[in-house]
C-alpha positions as CSV (number, residue, x, y, z in Angstrom):
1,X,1.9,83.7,42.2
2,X,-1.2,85.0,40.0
3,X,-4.9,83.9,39.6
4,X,-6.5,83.4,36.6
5,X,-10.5,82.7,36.7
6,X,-10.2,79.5,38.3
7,X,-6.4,78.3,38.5
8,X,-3.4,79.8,40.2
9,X,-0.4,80.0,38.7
10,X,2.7,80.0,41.0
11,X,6.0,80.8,39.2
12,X,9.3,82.4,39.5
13,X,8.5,86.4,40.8
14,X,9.0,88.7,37.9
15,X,11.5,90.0,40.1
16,X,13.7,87.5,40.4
17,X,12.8,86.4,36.3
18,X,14.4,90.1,35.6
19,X,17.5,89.8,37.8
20,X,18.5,86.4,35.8
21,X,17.8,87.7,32.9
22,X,19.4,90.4,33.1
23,X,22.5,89.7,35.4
24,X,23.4,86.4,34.2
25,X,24.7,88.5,31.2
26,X,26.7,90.9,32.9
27,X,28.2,88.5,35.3
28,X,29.3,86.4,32.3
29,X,30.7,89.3,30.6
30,X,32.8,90.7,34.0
31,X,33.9,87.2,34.5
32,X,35.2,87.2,31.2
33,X,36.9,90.6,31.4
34,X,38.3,89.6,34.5
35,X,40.3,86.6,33.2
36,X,41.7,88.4,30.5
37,X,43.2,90.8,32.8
38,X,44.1,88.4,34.9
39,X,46.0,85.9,31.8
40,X,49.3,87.4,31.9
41,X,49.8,87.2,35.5
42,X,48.3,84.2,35.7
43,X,50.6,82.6,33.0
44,X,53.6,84.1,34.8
45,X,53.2,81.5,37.8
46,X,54.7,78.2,37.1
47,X,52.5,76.6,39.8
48,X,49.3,77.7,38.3
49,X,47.0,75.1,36.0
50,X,46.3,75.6,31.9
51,X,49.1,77.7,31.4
52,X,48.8,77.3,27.7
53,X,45.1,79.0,27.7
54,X,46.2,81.1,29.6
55,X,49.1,82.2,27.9
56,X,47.2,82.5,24.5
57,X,45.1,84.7,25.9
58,X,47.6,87.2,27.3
59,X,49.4,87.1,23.6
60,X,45.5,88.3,21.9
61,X,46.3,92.3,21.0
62,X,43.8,94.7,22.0
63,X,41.1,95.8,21.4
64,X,40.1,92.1,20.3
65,X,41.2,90.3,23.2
66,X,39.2,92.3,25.4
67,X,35.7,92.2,22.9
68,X,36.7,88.6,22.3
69,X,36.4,88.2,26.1
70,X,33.6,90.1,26.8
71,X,31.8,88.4,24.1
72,X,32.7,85.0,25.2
73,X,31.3,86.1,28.5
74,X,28.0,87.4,27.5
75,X,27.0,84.1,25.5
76,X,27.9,82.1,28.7
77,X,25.3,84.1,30.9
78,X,23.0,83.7,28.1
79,X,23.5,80.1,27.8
80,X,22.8,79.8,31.8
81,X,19.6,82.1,31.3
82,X,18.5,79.6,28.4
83,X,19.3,76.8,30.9
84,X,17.8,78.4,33.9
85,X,14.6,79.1,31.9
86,X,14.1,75.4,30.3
87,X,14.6,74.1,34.2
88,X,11.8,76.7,35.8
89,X,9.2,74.8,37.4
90,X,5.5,76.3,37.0
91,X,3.1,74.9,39.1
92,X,-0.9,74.9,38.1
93,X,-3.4,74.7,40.6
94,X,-7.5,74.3,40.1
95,X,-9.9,72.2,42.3
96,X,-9.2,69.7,40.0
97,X,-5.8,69.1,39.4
98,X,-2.4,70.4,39.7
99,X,0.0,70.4,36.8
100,X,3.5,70.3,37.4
101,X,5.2,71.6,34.3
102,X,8.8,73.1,32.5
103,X,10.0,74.5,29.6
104,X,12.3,71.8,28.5
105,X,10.4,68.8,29.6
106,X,7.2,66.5,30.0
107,X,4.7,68.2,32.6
108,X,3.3,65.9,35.2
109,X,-0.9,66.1,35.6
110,X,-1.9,65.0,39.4
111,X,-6.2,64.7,40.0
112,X,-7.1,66.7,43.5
113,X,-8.5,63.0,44.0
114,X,-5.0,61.7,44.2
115,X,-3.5,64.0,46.7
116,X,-3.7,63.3,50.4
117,X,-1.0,65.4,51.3
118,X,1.5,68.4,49.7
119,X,4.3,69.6,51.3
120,X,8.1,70.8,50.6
121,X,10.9,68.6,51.7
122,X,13.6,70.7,51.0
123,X,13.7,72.4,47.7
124,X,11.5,69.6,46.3
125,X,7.7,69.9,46.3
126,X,5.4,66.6,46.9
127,X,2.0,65.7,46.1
128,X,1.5,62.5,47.4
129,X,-1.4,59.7,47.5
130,X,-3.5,58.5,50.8
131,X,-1.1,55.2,50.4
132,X,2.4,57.1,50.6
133,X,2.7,56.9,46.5
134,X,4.0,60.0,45.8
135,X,2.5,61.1,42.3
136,X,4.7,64.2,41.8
137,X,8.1,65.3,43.6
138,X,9.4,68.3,41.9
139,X,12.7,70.5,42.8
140,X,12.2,73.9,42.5
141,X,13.1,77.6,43.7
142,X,9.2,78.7,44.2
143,X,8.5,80.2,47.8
144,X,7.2,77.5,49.7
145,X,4.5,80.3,51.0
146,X,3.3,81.2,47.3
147,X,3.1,76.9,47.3
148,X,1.0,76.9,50.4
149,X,-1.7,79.8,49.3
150,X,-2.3,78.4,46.0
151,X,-2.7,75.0,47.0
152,X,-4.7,75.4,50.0
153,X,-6.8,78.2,48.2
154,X,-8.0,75.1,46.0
155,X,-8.8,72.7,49.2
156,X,-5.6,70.4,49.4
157,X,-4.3,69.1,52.2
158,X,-1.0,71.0,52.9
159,X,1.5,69.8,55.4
160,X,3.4,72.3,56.7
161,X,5.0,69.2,59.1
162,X,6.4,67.5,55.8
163,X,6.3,63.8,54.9
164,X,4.1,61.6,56.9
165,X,5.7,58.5,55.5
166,X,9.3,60.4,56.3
167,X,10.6,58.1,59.3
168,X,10.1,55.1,56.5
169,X,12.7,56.9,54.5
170,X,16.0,54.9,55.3
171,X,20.0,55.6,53.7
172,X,21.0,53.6,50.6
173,X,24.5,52.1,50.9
174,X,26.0,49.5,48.1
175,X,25.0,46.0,48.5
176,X,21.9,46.9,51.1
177,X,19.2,44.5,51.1
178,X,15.3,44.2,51.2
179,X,15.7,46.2,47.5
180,X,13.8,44.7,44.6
181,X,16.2,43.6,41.7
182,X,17.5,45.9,39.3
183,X,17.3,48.8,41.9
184,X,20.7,48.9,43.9
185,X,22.3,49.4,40.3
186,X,19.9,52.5,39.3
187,X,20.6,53.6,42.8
188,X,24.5,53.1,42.2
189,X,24.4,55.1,38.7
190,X,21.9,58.1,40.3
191,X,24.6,58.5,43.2
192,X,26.9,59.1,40.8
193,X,24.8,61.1,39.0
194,X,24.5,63.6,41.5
195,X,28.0,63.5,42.5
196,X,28.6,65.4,39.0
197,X,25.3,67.3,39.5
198,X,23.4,65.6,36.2
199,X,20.1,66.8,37.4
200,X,18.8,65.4,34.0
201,X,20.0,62.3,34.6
202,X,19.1,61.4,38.1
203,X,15.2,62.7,37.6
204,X,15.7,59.8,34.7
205,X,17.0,57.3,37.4
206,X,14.2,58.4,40.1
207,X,11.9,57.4,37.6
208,X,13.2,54.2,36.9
209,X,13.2,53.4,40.6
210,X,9.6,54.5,40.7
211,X,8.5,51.9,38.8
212,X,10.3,49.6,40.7
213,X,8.0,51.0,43.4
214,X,11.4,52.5,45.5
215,X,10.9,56.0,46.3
216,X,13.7,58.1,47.0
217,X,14.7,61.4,48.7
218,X,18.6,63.3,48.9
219,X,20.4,65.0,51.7
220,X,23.6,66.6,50.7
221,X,24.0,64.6,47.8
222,X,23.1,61.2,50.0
223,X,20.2,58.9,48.5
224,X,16.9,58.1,51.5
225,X,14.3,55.2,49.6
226,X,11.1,53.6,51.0
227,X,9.3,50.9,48.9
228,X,5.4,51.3,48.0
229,X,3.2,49.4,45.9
230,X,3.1,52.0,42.2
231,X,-0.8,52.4,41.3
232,X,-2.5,50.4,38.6
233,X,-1.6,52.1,34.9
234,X,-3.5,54.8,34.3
235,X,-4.3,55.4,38.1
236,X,-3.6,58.6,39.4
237,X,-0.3,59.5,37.2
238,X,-0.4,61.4,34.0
């Protein structure tokens, strides 16, 4: 978390920045020493799966199979480290308004007049509207601490209690009613969604169901919704 003039800035410690930049790398590059070491014995048991990989790999001569390996490692971990940069939520706070933002996507402006409550439900960060509309939820790996100074530091309501609107929250099961139309199939494709951990995909979904005013939460991979009334275009989402 850092303050600068009148915003605060809460983002991944440089600590942590440097240890996946840095070890993402060198795990990919042990992992991939690893399985070449491993290929030969590995293709040796009848049992084991992708014996054909594997059995390439033990017949590579050295040195290249071994610099073939640990290259194909290293540009694994960097790929992660691209990935795990594009998907790092920064969080903006003035007395204004909070913006919500990542590398790879759209960021997500929320007025201070908006927000009645913010909290953490999980890994997932909530700025929510005096009617239960929730105007940002957000998952994320920032300290829910470093969350709490920066927003309270700027006057917004914290809830360190969670969601006030929680106990509205119910589980979605196939064919449940009181949804509005369209919204049991989005909920049906984001369950499977999640299943193969698309996280692309099911922030997608969540938004379609937000315009169908259905809210919705996860709990080990299971699917929570509430229904609200979405504000007036132009009201309070940016």
């Amino acid at each position: 978390m850092s303050q600068r003039g009148a915003e605060t800035v809460v983002t991944v410690p440089a600590g942590e920045r440097a240890l996946i930049a840095w070890g993402f790398p060198i795990a990919g590059m042990a992992l991939g020493w690893l399985l070449k070491a491993a290929a030969g014995w590995i293709a040796g048991l009848s049992w084991a799966p992708f014996q054909g990989p594997f059995k390439l790999i033990a017949e590579i001569p050295e040195p290249w199979a071994t610099i073939g390996a640990l290259v194909l490692g290293l540009v694994a971990g960097l790929l992660l480290v691209l990935t795990a940069i594009g998907e790092r939520l920064t969080v903006t706070v003035t007395d204004e308004a909070a913006v919500l933002a990542r590398v790879d996507g759209p960021s997500r402006t929320v007025a201070r007049a908006d927000v009645a409550a913010v909290f953490v439900d999980g890994k997932q960060l909530v700025l929510q509207g005096p009617d239960g509309w929730e105007h940002a939820r957000e998952g994320s790996d920032l300290r829910a601490a470093d969350l709490r100074a920066a927003f309270t530091a700027h006057g917004y309501p914290w809830r360190d209690e969670g969601d006030p609107h929680g106990a509205l929250f119910r589980l979605w099961v196939p064919d449940l009613p009181g949804l509005p139309e369209g919204a049991g199939a989005l909920l049906a494709a984001r369950a499977k969604a999640l299943s193969k951990r698309e996280e692309a995909e099911s922030a997608l979904l969540r938004e379609e169901l937000r315009r169908l005013g259905v809210l919705v939460r996860e709990e080990q991979r299971r699917q929570y919704w509430r229904l609200v009334t979405p504000p007036a275009p132009g009201d309070g989402d940016a």
